[in-house]
Structure formats: C-alpha cells, structure tokens
PATI-347205 format. One record per residue (C-alpha): residue number from 1; y, z, x negated. Coordinates in nm, 3 decimals, always signed. Layout:
// PATI-347205
resi,north,up,east
NUM,Y,Z,X $
...
//
This chain:
// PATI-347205
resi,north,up,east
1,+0.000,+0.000,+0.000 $
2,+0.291,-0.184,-0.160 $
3,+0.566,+0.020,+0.057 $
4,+0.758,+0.326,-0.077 $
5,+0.699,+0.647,+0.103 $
6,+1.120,+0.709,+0.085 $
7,+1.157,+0.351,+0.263 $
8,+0.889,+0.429,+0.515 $
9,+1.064,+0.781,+0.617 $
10,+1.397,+0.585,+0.657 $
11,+1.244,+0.353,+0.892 $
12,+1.086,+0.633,+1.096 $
13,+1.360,+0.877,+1.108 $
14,+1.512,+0.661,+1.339 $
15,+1.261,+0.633,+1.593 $
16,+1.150,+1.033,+1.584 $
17,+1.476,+1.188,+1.464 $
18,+1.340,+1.376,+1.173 $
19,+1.552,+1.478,+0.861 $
20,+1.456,+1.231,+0.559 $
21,+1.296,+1.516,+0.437 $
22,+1.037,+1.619,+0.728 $
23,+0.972,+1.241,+0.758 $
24,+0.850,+1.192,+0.389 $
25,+0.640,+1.557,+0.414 $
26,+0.470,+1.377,+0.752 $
27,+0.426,+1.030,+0.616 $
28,+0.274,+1.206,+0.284 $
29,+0.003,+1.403,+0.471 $
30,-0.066,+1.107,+0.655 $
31,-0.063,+0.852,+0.385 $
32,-0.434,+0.923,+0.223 $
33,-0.612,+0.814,+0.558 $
34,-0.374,+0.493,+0.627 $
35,-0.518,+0.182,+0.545 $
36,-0.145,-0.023,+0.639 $
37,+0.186,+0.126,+0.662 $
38,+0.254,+0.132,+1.024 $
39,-0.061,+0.387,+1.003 $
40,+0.150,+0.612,+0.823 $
41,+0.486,+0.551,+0.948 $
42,+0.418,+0.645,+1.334 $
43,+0.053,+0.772,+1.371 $
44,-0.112,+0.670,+1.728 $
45,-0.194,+0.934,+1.945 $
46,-0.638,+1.011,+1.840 $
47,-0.794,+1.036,+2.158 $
48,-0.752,+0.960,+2.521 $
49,-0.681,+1.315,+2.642 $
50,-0.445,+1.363,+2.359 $
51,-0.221,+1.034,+2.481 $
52,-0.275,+1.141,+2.847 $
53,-0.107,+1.500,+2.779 $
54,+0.169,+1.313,+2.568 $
55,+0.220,+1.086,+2.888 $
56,+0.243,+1.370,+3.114 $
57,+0.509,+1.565,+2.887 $
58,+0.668,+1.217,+2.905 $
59,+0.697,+1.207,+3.290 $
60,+0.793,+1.590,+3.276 $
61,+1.146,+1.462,+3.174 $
62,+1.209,+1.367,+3.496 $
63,+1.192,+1.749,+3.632 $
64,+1.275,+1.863,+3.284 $
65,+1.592,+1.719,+3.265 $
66,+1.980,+1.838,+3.371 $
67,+2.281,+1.665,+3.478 $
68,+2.572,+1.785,+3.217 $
69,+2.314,+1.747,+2.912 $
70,+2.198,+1.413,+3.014 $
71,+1.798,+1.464,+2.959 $
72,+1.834,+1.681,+2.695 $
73,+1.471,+1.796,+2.653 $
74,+1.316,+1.630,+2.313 $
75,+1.566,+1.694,+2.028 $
76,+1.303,+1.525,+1.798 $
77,+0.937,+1.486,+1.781 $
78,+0.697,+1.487,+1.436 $
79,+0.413,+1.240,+1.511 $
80,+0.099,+1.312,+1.312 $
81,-0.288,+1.192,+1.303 $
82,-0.436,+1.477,+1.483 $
83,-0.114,+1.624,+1.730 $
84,+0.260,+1.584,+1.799 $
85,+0.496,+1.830,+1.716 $
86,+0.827,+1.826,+1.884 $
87,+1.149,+2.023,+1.934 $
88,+1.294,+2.123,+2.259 $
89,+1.635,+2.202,+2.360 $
90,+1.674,+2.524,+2.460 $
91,+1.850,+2.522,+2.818 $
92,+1.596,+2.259,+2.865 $
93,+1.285,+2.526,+2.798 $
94,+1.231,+2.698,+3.157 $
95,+1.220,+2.334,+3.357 $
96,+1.039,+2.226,+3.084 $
97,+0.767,+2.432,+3.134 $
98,+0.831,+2.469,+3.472 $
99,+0.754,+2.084,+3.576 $
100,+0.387,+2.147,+3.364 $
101,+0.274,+2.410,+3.569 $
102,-0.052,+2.390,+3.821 $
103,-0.111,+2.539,+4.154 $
104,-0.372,+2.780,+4.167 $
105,-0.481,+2.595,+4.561 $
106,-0.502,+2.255,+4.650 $
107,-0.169,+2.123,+4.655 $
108,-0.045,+1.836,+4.833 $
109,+0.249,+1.797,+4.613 $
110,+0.016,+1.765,+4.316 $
111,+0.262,+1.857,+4.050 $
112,+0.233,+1.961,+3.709 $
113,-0.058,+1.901,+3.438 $
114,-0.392,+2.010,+3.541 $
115,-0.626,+2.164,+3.289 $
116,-0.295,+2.213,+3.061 $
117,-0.378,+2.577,+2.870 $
118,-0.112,+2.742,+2.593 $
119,-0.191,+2.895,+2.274 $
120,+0.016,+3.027,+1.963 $
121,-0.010,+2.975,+1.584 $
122,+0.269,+3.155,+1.424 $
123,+0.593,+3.139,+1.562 $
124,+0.476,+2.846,+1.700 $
125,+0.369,+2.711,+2.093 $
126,+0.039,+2.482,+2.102 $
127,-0.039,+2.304,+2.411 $
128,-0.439,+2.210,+2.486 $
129,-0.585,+2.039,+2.726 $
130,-0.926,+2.128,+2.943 $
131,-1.099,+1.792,+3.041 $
132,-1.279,+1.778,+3.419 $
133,-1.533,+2.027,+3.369 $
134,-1.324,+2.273,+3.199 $
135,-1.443,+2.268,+2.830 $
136,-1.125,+2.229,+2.587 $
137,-1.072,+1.877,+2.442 $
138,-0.946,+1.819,+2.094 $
139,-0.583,+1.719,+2.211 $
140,-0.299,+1.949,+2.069 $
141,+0.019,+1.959,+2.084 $
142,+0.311,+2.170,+1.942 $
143,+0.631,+2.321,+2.036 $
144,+0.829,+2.465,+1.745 $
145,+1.018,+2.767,+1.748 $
146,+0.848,+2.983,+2.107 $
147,+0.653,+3.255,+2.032 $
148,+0.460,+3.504,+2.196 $
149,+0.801,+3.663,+2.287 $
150,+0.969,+3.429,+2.406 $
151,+0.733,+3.251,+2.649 $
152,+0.675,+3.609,+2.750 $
153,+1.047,+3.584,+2.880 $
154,+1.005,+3.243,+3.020 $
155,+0.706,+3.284,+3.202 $
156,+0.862,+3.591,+3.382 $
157,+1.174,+3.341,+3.436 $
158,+0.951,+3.040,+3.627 $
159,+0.629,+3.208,+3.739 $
160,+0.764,+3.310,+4.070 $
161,+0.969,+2.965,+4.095 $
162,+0.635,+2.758,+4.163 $
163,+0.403,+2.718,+4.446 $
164,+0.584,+3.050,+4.553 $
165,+0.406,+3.227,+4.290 $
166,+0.042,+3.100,+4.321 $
167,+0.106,+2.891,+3.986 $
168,-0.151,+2.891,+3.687 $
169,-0.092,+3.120,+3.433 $
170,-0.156,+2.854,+3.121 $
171,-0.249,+3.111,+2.841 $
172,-0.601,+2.953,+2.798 $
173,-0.730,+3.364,+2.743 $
174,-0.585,+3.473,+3.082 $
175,-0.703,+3.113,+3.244 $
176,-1.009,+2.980,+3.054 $
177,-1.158,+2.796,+3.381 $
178,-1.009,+2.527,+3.585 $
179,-0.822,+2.675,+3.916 $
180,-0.930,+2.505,+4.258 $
181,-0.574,+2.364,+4.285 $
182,-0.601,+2.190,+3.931 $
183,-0.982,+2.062,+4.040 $
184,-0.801,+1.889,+4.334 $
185,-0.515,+1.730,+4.201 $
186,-0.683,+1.626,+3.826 $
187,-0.815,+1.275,+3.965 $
188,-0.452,+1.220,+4.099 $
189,-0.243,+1.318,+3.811 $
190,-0.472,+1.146,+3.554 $
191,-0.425,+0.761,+3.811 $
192,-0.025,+0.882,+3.768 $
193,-0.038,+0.849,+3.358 $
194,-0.117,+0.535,+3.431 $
195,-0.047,+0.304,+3.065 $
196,-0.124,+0.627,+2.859 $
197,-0.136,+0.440,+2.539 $
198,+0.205,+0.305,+2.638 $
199,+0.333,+0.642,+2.732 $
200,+0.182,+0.828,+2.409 $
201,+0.356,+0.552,+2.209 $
202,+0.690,+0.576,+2.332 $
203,+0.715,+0.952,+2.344 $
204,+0.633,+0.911,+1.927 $
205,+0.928,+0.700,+1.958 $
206,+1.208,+0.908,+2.224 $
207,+1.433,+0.934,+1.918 $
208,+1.546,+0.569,+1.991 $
209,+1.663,+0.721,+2.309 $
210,+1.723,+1.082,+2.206 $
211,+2.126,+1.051,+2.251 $
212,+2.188,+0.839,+2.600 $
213,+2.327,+1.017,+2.872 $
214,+2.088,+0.996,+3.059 $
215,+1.681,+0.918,+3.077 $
216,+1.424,+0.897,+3.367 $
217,+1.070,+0.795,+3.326 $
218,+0.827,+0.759,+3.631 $
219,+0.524,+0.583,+3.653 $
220,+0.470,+0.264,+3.965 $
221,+0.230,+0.007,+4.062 $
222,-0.047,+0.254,+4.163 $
223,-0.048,+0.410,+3.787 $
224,-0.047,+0.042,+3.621 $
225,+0.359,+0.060,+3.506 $
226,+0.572,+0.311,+3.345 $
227,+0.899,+0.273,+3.391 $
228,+1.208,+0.429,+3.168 $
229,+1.531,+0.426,+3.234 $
230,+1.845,+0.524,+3.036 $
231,+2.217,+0.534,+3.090 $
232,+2.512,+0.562,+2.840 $
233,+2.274,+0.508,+2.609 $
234,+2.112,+0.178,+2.387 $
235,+2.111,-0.125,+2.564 $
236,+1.774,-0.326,+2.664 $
237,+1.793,-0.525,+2.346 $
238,+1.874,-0.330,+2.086 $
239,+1.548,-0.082,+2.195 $
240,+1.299,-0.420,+2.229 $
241,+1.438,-0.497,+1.858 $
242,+1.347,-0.159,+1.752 $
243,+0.998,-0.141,+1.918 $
244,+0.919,-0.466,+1.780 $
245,+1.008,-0.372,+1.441 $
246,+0.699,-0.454,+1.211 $
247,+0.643,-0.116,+1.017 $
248,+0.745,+0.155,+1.326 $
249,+0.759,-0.036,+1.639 $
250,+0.431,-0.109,+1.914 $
251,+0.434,-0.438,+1.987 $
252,+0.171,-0.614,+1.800 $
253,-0.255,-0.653,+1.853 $
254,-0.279,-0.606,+2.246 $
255,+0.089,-0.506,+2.330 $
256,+0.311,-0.759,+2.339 $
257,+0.653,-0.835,+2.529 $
258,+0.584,-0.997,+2.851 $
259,+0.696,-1.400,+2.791 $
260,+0.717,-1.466,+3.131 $
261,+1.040,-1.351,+3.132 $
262,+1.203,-1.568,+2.887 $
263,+1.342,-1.384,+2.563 $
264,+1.548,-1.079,+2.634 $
265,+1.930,-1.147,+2.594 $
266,+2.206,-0.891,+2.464 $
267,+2.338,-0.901,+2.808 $
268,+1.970,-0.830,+2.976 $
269,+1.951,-0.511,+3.193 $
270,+1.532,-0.519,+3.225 $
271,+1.261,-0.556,+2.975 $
272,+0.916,-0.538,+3.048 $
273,+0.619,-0.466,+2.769 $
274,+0.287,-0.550,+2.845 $
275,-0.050,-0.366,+2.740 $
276,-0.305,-0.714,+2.724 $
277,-0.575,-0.459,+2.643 $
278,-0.648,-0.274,+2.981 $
279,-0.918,-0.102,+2.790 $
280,-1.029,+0.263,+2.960 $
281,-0.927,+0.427,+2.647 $
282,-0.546,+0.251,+2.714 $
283,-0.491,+0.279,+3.107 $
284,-0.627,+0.557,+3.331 $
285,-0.420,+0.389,+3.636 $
286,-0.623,+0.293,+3.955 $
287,-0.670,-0.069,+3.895 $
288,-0.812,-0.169,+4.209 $
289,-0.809,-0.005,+4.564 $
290,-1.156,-0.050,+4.756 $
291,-1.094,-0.433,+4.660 $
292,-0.809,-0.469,+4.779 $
293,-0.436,-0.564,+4.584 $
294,-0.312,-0.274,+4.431 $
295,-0.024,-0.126,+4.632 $
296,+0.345,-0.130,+4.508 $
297,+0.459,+0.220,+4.470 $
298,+0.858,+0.060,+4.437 $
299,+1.122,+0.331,+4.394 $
300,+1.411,+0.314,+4.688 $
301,+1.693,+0.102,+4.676 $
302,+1.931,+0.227,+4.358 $
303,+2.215,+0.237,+4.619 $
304,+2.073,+0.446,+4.843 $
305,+1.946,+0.709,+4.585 $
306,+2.160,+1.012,+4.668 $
307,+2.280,+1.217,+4.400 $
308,+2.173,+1.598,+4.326 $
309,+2.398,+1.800,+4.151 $
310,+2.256,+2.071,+4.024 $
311,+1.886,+2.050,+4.205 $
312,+1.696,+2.307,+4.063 $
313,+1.457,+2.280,+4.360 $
314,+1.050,+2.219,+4.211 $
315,+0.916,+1.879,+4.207 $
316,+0.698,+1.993,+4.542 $
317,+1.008,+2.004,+4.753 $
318,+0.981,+1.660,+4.786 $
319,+0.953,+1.424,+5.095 $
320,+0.575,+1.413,+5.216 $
321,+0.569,+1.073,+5.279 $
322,+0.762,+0.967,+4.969 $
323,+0.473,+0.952,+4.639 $
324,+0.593,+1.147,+4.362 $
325,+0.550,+0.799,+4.125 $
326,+0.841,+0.605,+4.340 $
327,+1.135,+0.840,+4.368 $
328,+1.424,+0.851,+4.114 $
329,+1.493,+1.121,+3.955 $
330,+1.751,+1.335,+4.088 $
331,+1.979,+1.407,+3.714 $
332,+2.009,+1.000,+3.702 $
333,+2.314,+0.871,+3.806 $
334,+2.225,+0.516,+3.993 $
335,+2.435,+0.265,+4.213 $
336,+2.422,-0.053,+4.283 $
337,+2.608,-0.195,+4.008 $
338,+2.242,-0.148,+3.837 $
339,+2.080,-0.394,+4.104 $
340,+2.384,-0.624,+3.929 $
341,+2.311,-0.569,+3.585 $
342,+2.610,-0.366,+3.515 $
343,+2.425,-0.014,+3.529 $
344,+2.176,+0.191,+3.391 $
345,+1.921,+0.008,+3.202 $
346,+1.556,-0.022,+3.243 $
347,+1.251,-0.029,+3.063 $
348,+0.916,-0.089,+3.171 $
349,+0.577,-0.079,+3.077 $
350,+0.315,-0.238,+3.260 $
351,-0.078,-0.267,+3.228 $
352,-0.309,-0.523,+3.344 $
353,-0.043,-0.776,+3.450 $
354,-0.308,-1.013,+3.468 $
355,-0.456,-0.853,+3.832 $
356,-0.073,-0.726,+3.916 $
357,+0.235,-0.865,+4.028 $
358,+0.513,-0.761,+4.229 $
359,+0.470,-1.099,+4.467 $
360,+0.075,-1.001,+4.533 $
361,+0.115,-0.661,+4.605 $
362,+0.130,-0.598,+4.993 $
363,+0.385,-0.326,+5.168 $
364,+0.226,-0.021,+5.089 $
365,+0.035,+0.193,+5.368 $
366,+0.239,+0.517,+5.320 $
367,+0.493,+0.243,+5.516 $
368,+0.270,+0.095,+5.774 $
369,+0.162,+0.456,+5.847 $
370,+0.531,+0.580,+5.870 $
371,+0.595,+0.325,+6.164 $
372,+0.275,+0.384,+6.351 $
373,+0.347,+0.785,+6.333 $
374,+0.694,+0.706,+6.446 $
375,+0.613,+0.498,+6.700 $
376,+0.323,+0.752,+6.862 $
377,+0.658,+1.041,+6.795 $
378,+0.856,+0.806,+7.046 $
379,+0.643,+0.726,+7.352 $
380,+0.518,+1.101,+7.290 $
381,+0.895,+1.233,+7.325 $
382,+0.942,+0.989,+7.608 $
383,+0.630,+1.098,+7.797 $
384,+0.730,+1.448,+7.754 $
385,+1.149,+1.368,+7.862 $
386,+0.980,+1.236,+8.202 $
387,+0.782,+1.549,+8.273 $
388,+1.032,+1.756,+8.216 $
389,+1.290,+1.539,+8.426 $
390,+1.058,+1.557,+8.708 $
391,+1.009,+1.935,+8.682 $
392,+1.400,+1.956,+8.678 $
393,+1.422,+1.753,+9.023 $
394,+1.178,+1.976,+9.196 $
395,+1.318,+2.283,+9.070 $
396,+1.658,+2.147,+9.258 $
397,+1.472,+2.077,+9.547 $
398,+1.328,+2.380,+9.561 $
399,+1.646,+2.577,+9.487 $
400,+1.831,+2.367,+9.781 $
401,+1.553,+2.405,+10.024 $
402,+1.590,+2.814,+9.968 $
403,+1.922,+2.821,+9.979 $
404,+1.933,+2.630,+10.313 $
405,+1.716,+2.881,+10.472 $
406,+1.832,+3.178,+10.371 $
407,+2.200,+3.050,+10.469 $
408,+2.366,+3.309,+10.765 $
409,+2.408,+3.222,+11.076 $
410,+2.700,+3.271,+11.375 $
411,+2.691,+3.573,+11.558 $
412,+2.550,+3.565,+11.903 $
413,+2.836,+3.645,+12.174 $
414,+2.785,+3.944,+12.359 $
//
C-alpha cells in the first residue's frame, strides 16, 4: 500500500470529523488487516447486526434531534473494523437515548431498538445488540465520555418519559432476555432499516453533514429507501462528490449513483444512490408483499408538514394511521419552496431499484383503509342522527299531548 497513512487521515477527517491525530491512531490500528486503502481509511461496518444497529442510531436522529441546534446529535464518529465509536452532544444525550428505548408490551407504535442492551468499559458507554432469540451478537458500539454516573442520571431523566414508564431498562445485567414488547415489534423495526449497508455507511460518514442546520433521515418504500435530508447545510453535489471520492467515499462494486437520472448538477436539489447488490447481508427491507408491488410509504406533502416547535412529545404520540417510515420529522423546517428546488435538500438511498419504482407502486392500503373506515364513520353517524331525530319528535309529541290534557278548564256556572 503505496498511500501515506498522514494523507489517508486527511482524507478521512473530513468525512468522520476526527482531529488529524485520532484519524492517523484509527487508520494505524486498522492498517495491518487492509489489503487497499479505502479498507483502512473508512472501515465497513463487520456484520449484519452491527450495520443494522448503526442504521437504527441513524434513524434515531430524527427523534434525537432539536430545533435551535439543528440535529446536533453526532459531533464526530471513529469508524473501526470491529465497532464505531462516536461522540454525542450533550443537550442531545436524553432524546438520544430516549428515541432507542423498547416497550416492555406489545406496542403499536413500535419505537425504539429492540434487543438494544448497554454496557460500560471505563468511562465509556457500549451499546450491544441481542439478535431474535436473545443471545448477544458481536455488534458494538461506543459512546465516549457516559459513565456509570451519568447514565445513572439520564435514565432517571427519560425512564418515566416512555411508554408511560413500561420502557426496557437496557443495562444487559438488569435485562438479559428479550421483553414481550421487543419480541413483537423486532420483525418490524428490522423491515424499517431497510438499506442497512447504506445506512451503516453513511453514519461512518455524518461528518460530511455534521454542521448543516438541519438533518432528517427516515426510511420509505416499505424499508427499500433511506432517505436524508439536510438544510443550511452542503448542497446535493458537493456530498455525491464526496461519497464518490475513490479512497473514503461508497460508491464503487455494487453501489453506484442511480444513471437514470442524468448526472447530478450544482443546481440539483435530489440525488439518489443505489445498492445493485440487494444481497440479505445489505437490505433487511420487505422486498415483496404476498406478491404483490411493494407499497409506497411517501412522506406528506412538504407544504403541508406543520411545524413543531419545541415537541418533546415521544415518537409513539404519533398519528395511528400515519407509519412511522413516512412522516417528517418535526425539528425540519420544510415548505414548498423544497417541492421547487429552492429548499432543503435531499438525499436518498434506495435498494433493489430493479423490482421498485415510484410509478409501479400502488396507493398504499393504510389509504384505501382510511376511506372505507371513514365512509362506515359517516352512514354510522347518519344512521344514528335519524334515530335520535325521531326520538326527539316523539318526545314533542308526547310532551304536547300531556300538556293538552292536563290543560284547566272554565268553571261551571252555578
């Protein structure tokens, strides 16, 4: 390997947000086992579980996130061989960890990270991951700087904040087994990752985002598409420049950028990157639906996305008929200047393009449901408006009919 371990930690500085000096320690404890440099530059996450629990911190921006620190929740992240370390900011620490907890019952929200289980080393915060059955998985991931101490203080800050208190406590010794609420939800949340390699990839990468004003990422398309979003922050092109740099970016053997499209311009708004290798190792997303097209889980209209200032409300507060993968998230400012290509940008990753597209994909059932509910509501309220319209009638009757015959009469002469 030709390259220079000082020119490899410039190039990946930039994408993680490491000091020159943590970069070259990473990229020199990496270096014996790489066989090119992009091996040793920006590691890929080891093993499915470990990119499907970097894709669901990935998602947890979305709750994570505030609206006067724009997302404000990775300050930097350290990718290495066998885990991720990362930084968090510290008002963004309680709805961090908030957004990752599980219900202890079946949950129709489904929120949080099923199976997710905390341990410490040190001054440190690790993060595991039980599979299914409830045996630990080699996955692991770090959180620098929260100790026993101080998760002490925020677990008795969110604890009673979720599922009104029935939440998972995630120290793996207090919670070695999988709860019945984290059995429930596990197929559902695993189908929401979606593109995990895609996910894992670009959270090694969220320093190329690190200072917008603003980031969303949700996940579409039935858990084929993960979507990111940024505002005041690099524009379409300069981030597809980035991740197709040759050393640190991720286009390259089975990831490529979508050419149906045409090239993307300075000027473009919307990129799309496409995972050609739809591999079960790469994409966890429900490909197929009982044989039918996978359903478009679209988010809403940009201009009809309302606002929240200052929602602190948990992810489980929200609409029943609305899936969690197709709302915006609330700390995003949208309008429709972004439908015209003059707002936030966007970013998406897709998988399995091949069996998906937008112009396939039928109106989802959630919808055709929502009109056949309302439409049972209706001649239900109208059935019930005539009964009670009748009652009314005879109750007047009844009342006139009374009153006429208890009415006095003239006195009798004498």
């Amino acid at each position: 390997m030709t390259t220079s371990v000082a020119g490899l930690a410039l190039v990946r500085r930039r994408f993680t947000g490491e000091t020159h000096q943590e970069a070259h320690k990473a990229i020199s404890a990496d270096l014996p086992g790489a066989t090119t440099p992009r091996d040793a530059t920006i590691p890929s996450a080891h093993s499915l579980h470990q990119r499907v629990l970097e894709t669901s911190l990935l998602l947890a921006v979305r709750y994570s996130a505030h609206r006067s620190t724009g997302h404000g929740v990775f300050r930097k992240v350290s990718p290495r061989r066998d885990t991720l370390v990362v930084s968090v900011a510290d008002d963004a620490v309680p709805r961090f960890f908030r957004a990752l907890l599980a219900s202890l019952e079946p949950n129709e929200g489904r929120d949080g990270v099923p199976g997710l289980r905390i341990t410490f080393t040190g001054p440190h915060l690790e993060l595991r991951l039980l599979d299914v059955d409830g045996r630990a998985t080699p996955c692991r991931f770090v959180v620098r700087d929260i100790g026993e101490n101080d998760w002490a203080r925020i677990w008795g800050t969110i604890r009673h904040t979720a599922y009104d208190g029935k939440c998972v406590d995630p120290r793996l010794e207090r919670s070695p087994q999988l709860s019945s609420g984290e059995r429930y939800g596990y197929d559902f949340h695993w189908q929401h990752c979606g593109p995990v390699a895609l996910g894992s990839a670009m959270l090694r990468r969220i320093g190329l985002v690190a200072h917008a004003g603003a980031i969303d990422v949700w996940s579409g398309l039935g858990g084929t598409a993960l979507h990111l979003e940024t505002e005041q922050g690099p524009s379409v092109f300069s981030l597809v420049q980035d991740l197709c740099d040759p050393v640190a970016g991720i286009l390259g053997e089975g990831v490529v950028l979508d050419a149906a499209r045409g090239p993307v311009e300075r000027s473009a708004t919307f990129a799309r990157i496409v995972d050609r290798s739809p591999t079960p190792d790469r994409i966890v997303g429900r490909l197929r639906d009982q044989g039918r097209p996978l359903r478009s889980h679209r988010a809403p209209p940009i201009g009809r996305a309302r606002r929240r200032t200052g929602d602190h409300r948990p992810p489980g507060h929200r609409p029943p008929h609305l899936p969690p993968v197709a709302r915006p998230g609330p700390h995003l400012r949208r309008s429709h200047s972004a439908r015209a290509g003059t707002g936030p940008d966007r970013f998406a990753f897709r998988g399995r393009t091949a069996l998906v597209s937008r112009a396939a994909c039928g109106q989802p059932r959630f919808r055709r449901v929502l009109r056949v509910a309302t439409a049972v509501v209706a001649l239900l309220s109208a059935a019930a408006g005539s009964v009670v319209a009748a009652a009314r009638r005879q109750r007047r009757k009844t009342t006139a009919s009374q009153g006429r015959s208890c009415a006095p009469t003239e006195a009798e002469p004498r």
